[in-house]
C-alpha positions in Angstrom: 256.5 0.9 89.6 257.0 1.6 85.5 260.3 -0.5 85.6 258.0 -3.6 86.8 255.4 -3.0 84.0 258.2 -2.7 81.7 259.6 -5.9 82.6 256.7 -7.9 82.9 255.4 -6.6 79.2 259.3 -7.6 78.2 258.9 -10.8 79.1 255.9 -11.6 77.5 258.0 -10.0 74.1 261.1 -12.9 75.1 258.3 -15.6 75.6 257.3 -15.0 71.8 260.0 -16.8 70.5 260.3 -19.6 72.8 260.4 -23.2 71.8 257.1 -24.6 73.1 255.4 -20.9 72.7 251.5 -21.4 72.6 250.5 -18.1 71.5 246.9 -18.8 73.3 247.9 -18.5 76.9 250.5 -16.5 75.8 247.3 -13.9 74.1 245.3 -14.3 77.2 248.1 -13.0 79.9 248.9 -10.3 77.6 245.2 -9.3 77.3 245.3 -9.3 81.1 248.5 -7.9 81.4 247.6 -4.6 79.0 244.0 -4.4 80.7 245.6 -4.2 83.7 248.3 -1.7 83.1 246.3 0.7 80.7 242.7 0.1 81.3 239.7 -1.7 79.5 239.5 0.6 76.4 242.8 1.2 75.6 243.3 0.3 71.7 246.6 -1.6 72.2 243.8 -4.1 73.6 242.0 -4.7 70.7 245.2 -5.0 68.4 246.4 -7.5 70.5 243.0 -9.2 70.4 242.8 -9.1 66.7 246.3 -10.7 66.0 245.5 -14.3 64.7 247.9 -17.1 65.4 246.9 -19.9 62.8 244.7 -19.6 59.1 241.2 -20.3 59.7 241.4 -22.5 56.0 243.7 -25.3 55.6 244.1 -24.8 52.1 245.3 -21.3 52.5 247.9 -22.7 55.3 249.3 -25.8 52.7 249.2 -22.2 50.0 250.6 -19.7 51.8 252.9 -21.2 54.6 252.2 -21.6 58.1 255.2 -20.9 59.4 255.8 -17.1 57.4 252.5 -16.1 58.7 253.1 -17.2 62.0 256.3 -15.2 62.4 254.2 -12.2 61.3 251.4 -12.5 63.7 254.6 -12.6 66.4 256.2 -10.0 65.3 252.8 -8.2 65.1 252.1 -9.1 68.9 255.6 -8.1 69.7 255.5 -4.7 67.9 252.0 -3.7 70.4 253.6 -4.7 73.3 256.6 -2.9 72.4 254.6 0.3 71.3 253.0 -0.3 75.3 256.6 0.1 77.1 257.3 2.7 75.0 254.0 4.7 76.3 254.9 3.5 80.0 258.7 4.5 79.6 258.2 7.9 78.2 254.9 8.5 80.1 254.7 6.8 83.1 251.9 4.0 83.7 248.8 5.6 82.9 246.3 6.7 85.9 242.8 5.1 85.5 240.9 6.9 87.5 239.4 9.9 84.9 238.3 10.0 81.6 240.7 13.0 80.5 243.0 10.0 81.5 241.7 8.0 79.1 241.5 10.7 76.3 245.6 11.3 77.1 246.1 7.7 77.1 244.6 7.3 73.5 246.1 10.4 72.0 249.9 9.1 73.1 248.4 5.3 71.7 247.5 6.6 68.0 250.9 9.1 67.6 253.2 6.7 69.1 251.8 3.7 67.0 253.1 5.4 64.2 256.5 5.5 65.5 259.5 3.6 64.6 261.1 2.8 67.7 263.7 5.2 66.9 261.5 7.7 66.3 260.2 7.1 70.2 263.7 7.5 71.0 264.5 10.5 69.1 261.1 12.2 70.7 262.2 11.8 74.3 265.8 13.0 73.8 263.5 16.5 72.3 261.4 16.5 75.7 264.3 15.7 78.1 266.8 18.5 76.4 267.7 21.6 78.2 266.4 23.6 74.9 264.0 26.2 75.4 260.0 25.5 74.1 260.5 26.8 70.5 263.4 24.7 70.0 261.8 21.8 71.5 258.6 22.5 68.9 261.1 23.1 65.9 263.0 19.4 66.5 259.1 18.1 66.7 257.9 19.6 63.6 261.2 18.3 62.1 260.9 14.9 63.1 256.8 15.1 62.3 258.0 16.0 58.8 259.9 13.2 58.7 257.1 10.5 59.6 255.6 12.1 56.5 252.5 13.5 55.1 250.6 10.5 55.0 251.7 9.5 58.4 250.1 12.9 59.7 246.9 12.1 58.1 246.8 8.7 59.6 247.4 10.2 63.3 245.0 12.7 63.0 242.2 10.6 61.2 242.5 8.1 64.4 242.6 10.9 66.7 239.6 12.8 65.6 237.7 8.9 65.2 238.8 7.8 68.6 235.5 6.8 70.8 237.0 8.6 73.5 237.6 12.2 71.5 234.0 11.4 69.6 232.4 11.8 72.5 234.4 15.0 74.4 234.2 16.8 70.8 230.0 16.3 70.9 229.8 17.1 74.4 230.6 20.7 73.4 
């Protein structure tokens, strides 16, 4: 079942740069698509939903360049649904049917976000090796160290304001 998530999210990426793209529909059926797969509250959602297609002002358009800021908003749209198959290849599609589901779902969104696709990469070959836990957590802290300091900050600032977390931590 991940490959046909995988492929349908793919497809949506390949329908970005299509000659008669209307990035609309296109927003709409990848709304569904991600609402579908990951659930209502799932943060890739509301990226999605804040990418804007077209300036609001025609004189910043005739300023600025349609056409630059266009590309951007696809390859912003493109970079969430490739941060989705990335979640679904390394983790499987995600269960819906808890909220410690939820709470795993949005930890894996806010690190993997701040991966380079590489990165995502580099992160499963760790997991999948044959070495033994304290290797594995040495080639993590490595490759954390790499993302850098800043990077860190950013994860755990989203982590520890996630809806999701805000509520488990006050529940204690």
């Amino acid at each position: 079942m991940v490959k046909k998530e995988i492929k349908l999210l793919q497809q949506q990426i390949d329908k970005l740069f299509t000659k008669d793209f209307d990035f609309d529909a296109w927003k709409k059926y990848s709304l569904l698509q991600l609402t579908r797969i990951f659930g209502e509250n799932d943060p890739k959602i509301a990226q999605l939903q804040n990418i804007e297609f077209e300036f609001n002002s025609w004189s910043l358009r005739d300023a600025s360049g349609n056409e630059s800021y266009e590309e951007g908003s696809k390859m912003l749209a493109k970079e969430v649904l490739q941060a989705a198959i990335d979640e679904i290849d390394m983790y499987g599609v995600p269960k819906k049917d808890g909220k410690s589901d939820n709470i795993t779902t949005d930890l894996l969104t806010i690190i993997l976000d701040e991966f380079k696709g590489s990165q995502v990469k580099e992160l499963k070959d760790i997991l999948s090796s044959n070495d033994n836990h304290s290797e594995k957590q040495r080639r993590i802290k490595e490759l954390l160290e790499e993302l850098g300091e800043f990077v860190s900050i950013d994860i755990l600032t989203s982590i520890l304001s996630n809806a999701n977390i805000i509520g488990k931590l006050m529940s204690k």
